[in-house]
C-alpha positions in Angstrom: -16.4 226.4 -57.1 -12.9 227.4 -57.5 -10.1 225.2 -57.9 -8.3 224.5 -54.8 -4.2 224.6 -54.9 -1.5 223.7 -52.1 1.6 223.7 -54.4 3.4 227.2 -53.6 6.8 228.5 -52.9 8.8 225.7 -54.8 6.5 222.8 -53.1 6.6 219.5 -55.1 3.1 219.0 -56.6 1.0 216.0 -55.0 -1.2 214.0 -57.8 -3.3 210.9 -56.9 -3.7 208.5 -59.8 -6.6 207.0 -59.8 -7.0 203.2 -61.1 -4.8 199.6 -60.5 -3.9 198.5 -63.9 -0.6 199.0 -65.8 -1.4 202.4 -67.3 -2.0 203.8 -64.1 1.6 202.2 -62.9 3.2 203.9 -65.8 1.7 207.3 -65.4 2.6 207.1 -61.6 6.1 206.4 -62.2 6.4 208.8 -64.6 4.6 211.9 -62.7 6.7 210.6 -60.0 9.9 212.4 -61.7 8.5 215.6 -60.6 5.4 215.2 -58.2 4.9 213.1 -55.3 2.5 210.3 -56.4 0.0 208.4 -54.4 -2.0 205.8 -56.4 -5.8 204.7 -55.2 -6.0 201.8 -55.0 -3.2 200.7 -57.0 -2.0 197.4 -57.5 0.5 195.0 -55.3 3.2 195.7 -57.5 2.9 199.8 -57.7 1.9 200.1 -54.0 5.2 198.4 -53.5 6.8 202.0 -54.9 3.7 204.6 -54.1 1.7 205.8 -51.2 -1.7 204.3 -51.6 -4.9 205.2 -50.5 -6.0 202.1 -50.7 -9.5 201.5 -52.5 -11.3 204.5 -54.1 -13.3 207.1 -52.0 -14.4 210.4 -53.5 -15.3 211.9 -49.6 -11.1 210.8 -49.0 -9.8 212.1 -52.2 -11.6 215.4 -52.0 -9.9 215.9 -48.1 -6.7 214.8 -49.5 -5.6 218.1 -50.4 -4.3 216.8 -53.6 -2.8 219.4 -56.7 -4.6 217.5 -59.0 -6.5 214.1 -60.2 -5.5 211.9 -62.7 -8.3 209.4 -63.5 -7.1 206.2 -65.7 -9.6 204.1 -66.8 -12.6 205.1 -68.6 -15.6 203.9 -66.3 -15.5 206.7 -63.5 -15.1 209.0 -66.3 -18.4 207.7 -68.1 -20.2 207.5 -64.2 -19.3 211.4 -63.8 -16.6 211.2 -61.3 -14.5 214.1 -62.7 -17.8 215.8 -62.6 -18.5 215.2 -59.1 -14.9 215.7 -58.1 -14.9 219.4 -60.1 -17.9 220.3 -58.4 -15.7 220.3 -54.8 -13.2 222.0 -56.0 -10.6 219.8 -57.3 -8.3 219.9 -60.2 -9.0 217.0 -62.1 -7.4 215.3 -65.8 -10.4 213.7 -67.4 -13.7 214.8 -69.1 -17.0 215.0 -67.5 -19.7 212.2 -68.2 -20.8 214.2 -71.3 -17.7 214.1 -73.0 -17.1 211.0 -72.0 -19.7 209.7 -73.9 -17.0 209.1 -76.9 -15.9 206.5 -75.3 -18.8 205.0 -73.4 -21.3 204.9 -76.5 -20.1 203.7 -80.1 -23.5 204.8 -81.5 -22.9 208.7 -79.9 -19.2 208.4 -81.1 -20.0 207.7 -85.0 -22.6 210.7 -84.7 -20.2 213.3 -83.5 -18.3 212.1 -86.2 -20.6 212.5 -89.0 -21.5 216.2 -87.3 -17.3 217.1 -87.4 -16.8 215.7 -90.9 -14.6 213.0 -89.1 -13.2 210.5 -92.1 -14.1 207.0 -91.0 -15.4 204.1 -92.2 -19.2 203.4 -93.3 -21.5 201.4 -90.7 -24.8 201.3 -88.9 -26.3 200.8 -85.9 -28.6 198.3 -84.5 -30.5 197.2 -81.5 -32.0 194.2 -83.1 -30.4 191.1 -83.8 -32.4 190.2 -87.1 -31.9 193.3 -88.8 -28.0 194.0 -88.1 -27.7 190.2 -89.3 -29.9 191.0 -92.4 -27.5 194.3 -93.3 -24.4 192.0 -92.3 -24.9 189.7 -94.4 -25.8 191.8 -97.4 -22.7 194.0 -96.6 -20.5 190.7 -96.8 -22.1 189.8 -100.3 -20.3 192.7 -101.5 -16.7 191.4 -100.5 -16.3 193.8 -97.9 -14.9 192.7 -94.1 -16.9 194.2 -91.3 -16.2 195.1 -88.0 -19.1 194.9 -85.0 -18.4 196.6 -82.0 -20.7 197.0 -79.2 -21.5 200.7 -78.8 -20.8 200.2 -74.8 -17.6 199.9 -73.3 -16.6 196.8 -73.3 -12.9 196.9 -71.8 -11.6 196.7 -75.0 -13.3 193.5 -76.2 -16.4 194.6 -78.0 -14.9 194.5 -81.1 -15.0 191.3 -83.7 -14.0 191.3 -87.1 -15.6 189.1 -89.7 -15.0 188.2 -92.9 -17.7 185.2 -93.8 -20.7 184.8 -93.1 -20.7 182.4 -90.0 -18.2 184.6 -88.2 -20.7 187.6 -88.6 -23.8 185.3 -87.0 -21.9 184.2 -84.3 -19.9 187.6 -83.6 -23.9 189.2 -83.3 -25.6 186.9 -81.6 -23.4 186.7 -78.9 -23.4 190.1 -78.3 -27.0 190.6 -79.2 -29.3 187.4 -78.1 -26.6 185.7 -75.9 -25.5 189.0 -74.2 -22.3 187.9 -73.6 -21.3 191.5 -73.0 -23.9 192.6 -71.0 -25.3 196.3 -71.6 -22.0 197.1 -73.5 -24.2 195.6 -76.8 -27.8 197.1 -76.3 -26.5 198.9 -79.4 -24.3 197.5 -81.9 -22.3 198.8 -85.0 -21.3 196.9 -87.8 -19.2 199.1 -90.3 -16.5 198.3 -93.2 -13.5 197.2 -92.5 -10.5 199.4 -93.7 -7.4 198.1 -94.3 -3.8 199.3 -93.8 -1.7 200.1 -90.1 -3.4 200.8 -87.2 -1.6 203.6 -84.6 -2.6 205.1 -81.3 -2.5 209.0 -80.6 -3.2 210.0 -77.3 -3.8 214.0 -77.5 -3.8 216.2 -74.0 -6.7 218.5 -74.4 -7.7 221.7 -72.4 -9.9 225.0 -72.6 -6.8 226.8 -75.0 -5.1 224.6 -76.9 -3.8 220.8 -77.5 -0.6 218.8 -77.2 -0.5 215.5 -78.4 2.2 213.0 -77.1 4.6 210.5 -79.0 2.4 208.2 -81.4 2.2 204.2 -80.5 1.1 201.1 -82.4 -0.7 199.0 -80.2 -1.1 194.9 -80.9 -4.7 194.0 -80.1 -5.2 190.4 -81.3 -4.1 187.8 -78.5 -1.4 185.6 -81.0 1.4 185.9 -82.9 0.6 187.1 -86.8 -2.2 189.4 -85.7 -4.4 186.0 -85.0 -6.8 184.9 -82.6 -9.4 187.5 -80.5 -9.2 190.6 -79.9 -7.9 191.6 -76.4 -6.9 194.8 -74.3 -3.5 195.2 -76.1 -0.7 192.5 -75.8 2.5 195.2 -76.3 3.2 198.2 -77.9 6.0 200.5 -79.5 7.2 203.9 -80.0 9.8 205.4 -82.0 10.4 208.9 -83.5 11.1 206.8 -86.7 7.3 205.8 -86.7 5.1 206.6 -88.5 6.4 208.6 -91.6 7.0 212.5 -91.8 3.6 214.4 -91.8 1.4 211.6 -90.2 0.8 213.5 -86.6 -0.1 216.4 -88.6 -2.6 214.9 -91.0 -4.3 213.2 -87.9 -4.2 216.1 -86.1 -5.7 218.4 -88.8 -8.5 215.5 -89.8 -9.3 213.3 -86.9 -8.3 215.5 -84.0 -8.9 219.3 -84.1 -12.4 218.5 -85.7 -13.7 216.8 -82.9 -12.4 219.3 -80.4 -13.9 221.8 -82.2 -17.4 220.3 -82.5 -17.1 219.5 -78.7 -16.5 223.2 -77.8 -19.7 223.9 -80.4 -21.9 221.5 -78.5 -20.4 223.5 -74.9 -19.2 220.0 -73.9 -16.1 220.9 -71.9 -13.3 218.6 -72.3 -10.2 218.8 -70.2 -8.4 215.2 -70.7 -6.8 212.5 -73.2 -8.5 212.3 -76.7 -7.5 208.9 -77.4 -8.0 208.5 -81.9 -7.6 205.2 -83.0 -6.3 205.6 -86.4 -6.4 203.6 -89.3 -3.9 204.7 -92.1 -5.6 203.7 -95.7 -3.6 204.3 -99.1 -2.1 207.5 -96.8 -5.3 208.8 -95.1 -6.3 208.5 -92.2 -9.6 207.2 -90.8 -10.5 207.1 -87.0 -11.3 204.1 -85.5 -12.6 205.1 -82.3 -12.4 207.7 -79.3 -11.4 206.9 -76.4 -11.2 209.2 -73.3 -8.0 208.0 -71.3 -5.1 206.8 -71.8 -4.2 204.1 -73.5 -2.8 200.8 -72.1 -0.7 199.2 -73.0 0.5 202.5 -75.0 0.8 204.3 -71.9 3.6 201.8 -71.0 5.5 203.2 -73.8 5.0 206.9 -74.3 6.0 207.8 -70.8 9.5 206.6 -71.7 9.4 208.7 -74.5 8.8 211.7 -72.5 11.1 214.0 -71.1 10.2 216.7 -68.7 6.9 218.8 -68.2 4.3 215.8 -68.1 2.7 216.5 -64.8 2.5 220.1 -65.2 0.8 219.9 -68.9 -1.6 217.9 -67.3 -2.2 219.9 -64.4 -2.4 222.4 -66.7 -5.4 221.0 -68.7 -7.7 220.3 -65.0 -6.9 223.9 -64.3 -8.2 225.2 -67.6 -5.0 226.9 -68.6 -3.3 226.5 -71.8 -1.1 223.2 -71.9 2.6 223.8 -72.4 4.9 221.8 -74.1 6.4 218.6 -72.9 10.0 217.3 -73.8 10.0 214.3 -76.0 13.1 211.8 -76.0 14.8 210.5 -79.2 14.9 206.8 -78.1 12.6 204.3 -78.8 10.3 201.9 -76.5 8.9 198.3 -76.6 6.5 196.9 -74.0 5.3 193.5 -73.8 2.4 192.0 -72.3 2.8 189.0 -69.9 -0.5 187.4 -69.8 -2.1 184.6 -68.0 -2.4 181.6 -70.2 -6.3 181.8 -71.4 -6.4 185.5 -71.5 -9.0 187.0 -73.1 -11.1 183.8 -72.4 -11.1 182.0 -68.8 -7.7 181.6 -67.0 -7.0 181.1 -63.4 -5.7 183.6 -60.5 -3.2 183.6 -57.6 0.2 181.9 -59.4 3.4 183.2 -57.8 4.9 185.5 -59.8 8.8 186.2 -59.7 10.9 189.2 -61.0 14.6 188.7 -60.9 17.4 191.5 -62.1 16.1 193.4 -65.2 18.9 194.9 -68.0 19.7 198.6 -68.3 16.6 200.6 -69.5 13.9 198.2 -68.5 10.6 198.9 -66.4 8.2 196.2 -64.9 4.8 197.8 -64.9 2.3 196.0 -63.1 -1.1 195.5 -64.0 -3.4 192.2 -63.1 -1.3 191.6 -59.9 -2.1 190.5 -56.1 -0.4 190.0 -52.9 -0.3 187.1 -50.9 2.3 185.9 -47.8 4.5 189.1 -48.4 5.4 187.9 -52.1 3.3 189.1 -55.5 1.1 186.8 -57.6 -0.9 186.6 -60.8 -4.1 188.1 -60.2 -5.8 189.3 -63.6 -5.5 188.3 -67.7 -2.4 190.8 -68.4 -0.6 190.6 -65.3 2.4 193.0 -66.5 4.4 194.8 -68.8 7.9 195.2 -69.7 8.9 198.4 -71.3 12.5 198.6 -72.7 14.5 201.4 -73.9 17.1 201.8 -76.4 18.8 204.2 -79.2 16.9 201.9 -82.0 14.0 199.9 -82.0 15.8 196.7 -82.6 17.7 197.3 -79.8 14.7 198.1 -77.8 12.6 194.9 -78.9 15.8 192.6 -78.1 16.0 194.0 -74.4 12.3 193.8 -73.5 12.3 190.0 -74.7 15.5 189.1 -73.3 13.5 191.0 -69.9 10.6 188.6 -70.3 13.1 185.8 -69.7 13.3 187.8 -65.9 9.8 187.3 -65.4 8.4 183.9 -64.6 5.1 182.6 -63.5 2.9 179.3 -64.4 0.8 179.9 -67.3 3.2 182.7 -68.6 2.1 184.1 -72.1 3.1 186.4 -74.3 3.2 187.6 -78.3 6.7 187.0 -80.1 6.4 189.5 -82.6 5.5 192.7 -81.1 7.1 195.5 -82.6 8.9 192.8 -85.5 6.8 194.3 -88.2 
C-alpha cells in the first residue's frame, strides 16, 4: 500500500512518538522544533508539554492521519508493529520484526555477524545450563573475563560480567535454571570479554544511504567506579572532542556498513536506528551488540547535539528516500540519571517528586514518572534525566550536577562520576 502524506503547501509535519520513557521525551522535544508532536502514551511529565493519545492503539494511530511514526522502544518493533502499521499505509521509523531480530535475539545477532565479517568478540551459545557452565568454566581457566547475555531482550539487563568462577555459576543459573529473566534466557551467550572504552553509535538507516548521528558513551553499571549491576544506562555524554579523529569512520567502515549490507543480501528491509555498541580494543573496534532503537539514555544527549533536519531525515528513512544530512552543534552534553533508590533491584513507587528552576541550557527529560493530585511522582527505577549543555564538557558536567540539586524526591539516586573520566 502506498504511503499516505498530509504535509503540503508549507504544512508543519505531524509525528506521533510512540513509547513513555525518557528517550521518547527527548525525541519528542526535539522533533518538536520542527513538527507538531503528539506522544502515545507518554509519560506525566512529557504529556505535561505534548498532545497525547493516551495508551497505544494501532486502529487510532492508523486514523490519526499522522506524517510519520516514530517507534522508541524495541518490543513493538520485535512484535511487528512497524510491520503492521506499513501494511495501512503509514510512514513509519523502525524496522520490521525481521530486522528486528538484532535486537530481540543475541543468538541471531552473533550469526549475522559471523555472515558480515563483523569483528567481535569469541563466544557460544547455549540452551542448557550444564554445558554453558562446563565451557564457562573452562573459558575462565584460561584467564579470560566473560560476558553472558541472554539472547532475548532483556531491557537492558541481560548482561553479567564475570571474572571467577562463582560469579559465572551464579550469573547462569539464574538466568538458566532460576529464570529470573523469563524467555529473555532460553538462549544464552557467554563470550570473552574485551577490554578498553565502550561508545554508542546510533546510525539512521534507509533504502539509499546512512547517516549516523553524534557518538555517546553510555554508563551502564548502577555505582560510582563502573561498580555494581548492570542497569539501563545511569547518564551519558557527547562531545565533538570524543572519541579521537577517525573513530566514526572505522566503525562505520567495520561494524556498520557490513551489517547493512548483509541485511539488504538477506532482502531484510531495514528503515530505522542501527544502534552498535562498540568496544574500542588497542584502536579497533569490536561490536558489542545491535540494537534497533534508540538509545536511552544516549538519546538524552544526542538530540542536543543536533541542529536542524532531524525530523525530516527520519521521515525520510519511513518513506524509503535517501536520508539527508542533519546539522550537528559544536557543544557538548551530559545527562544524568535520577534513579529510585534500589534501581536495578526492587525499589518502591509513587514518592512526590519536585523540579524547581533549572540553569541556562538544562532539560528535565522524564522517564519512570506518574501523576497523582495534579502534582508528578516517582513511578519507575530511572525516573529522569538531566541533560545539560555547554561550550566544554566540564562546563557541561558542572551544570547538569549543579541541576540534580533542582530535583528532589525520597530515595533520590544518582552516579557522581558520569562523564568525569
Amino acid at each position: 500500500m502506498p504511503l499516505r502524506y498530509s504535509h503540503h503547501n508549507g504544512e508543519r509535519m505531524r509525528i506521533l512518538v510512540v513509547g513513555s520513557g525518557g528517550r521518547e521525551h527527548a525525541l519528542a522535544w526535539k522533533l518538536s522544533q520542527e513538527a507538531e508532536v503528539v506522544v502515545s502514551p507518554g509519560n506525566a511529565l512529557s504529556r505535561r508539554v505534548f498532545a497525547s493519545l493516551g495508551p497505544f492503539n494501532e486502529e487510532v494511530v492508523v486514523s490519526g492521519g499522522f506524517d510519520l511514526v516514530v517507534v522508541g522502544p524495541e518490543d513493538p518493533l520485535i512484535d511487528g508493529l512497524a510491520d503492521r502499521l506499513r501494511a495501512q499505509g503509514v510512514a513509519v521509523f523502525g524496522p520490521g520484526a525481521a530486522g528486528a531480530q538484532l535486537e530481540g535475539s543475541k543468538a541471531f545477532s552473533k550469526e549475522m555477524m559471523a555472515r558480515s565479517g563483523v569483528r567481535t568478540a569469541a563466544h557460544r551459545t547455549f540452551t542448557e545450563f550444564e554445558p554453558a557452565l562446563a565451557y564457562g568454566l573452562a573459558q575462565l581457566e584460561q584467564g579470560e573475563g566473560l560476558a553472558v547475555k541472554a539472547s532475548g531482550n532483556a531491557l537492558g539487563k541481560g548482561v553479567i560480567l564475570c571474572r571467577t568462577p562463582d560469579e559465572l555459576q551464579d550469573a547462569l543459573h539464574g538466568m538458566m535454571v532460576e529464570r529470573v529473566l523469563g524467555t529473555a534466557a532460553d538462549e544464552v551467550v557467554i563470550e570473552q570479554m574485551l577490554r578498553g572504552y565502550e561508545l554508542s553509535l546510533m546510525t539512521l538507516v534507509g533504502d539509499h544511504n546512512m547517516v549516523s548521528l553524534p557518538i555517546a558513551r553510555d554508563y551502564k553499571r548502577a555505582l560510582d567506579g563502573d561498580r555494581g549491576p548492570n542497569t539501563g544506562g545511569m547518564g551519558t555524554f557527547s562531545t565533538p572532542d570524543w572519541p579521537e579523529a577517525g573513530v566514526l569512520g572505522q566503525v562505520e567502515a567495520d561494524l556498520v556498513a557490513p551489517m547493512i549490507a548483509q541485511l539488504q543480501r538477506d532482502g531484510i528491509p531495514f528503515r530505522g536506528t542501527l544502534f552498535t555498541g562498540v568496544m574500542m580494543q588497542d584502536g579497533v573496534p569490536y561490536c558489542l551488540e545491535y540494537n534497533v532503537r534508540f538509545g536511552d539514555p544516549e538519546t538524552q544527549s544526542f538530540v542536543r547535539r543536533l541542529g536542524k533536519g532531524f525530523a525530516a531525515a527520519l521521515l525520510a528513512a519511513a518513506a524509503g528516500d535517501p536520508i539527508p544530512p542533519i546539522e550537528t552543534l559544536d557543544h557538548a552534553v551530559v545527562s544524568v540519571v535520577l534513579a529510585s533508590e534500589g534501581y536495578p533491584g526492587a525499589y518502591s513507587k509513587g514518592h512526590p517528586i519536585q523540579i524547581g528552576d533549572l540553569p541556562e541550557g538544562v532539560e528535565v527529560f522524564g522517564a519512570g514518572i506518574g501523576a497523582r493530585d495534579g502534582g508528578l511522582v516517582t513511578n519507575g527505577g530511572r525516573v529522569l534525566a538531566v541533560s545539560a549543555v555547554a561550550p566544554t564538557l566540564a562546563d557541561a558536567r558542572a551544570r547538569a550536577y549543579a541541576a540534580t540539586e533542582s530535583v528532589d524526591f525520597e530515595g533520590k539516586t544518582l552516579r557522581t562520576d558520569i562523564a568525569a573520566n
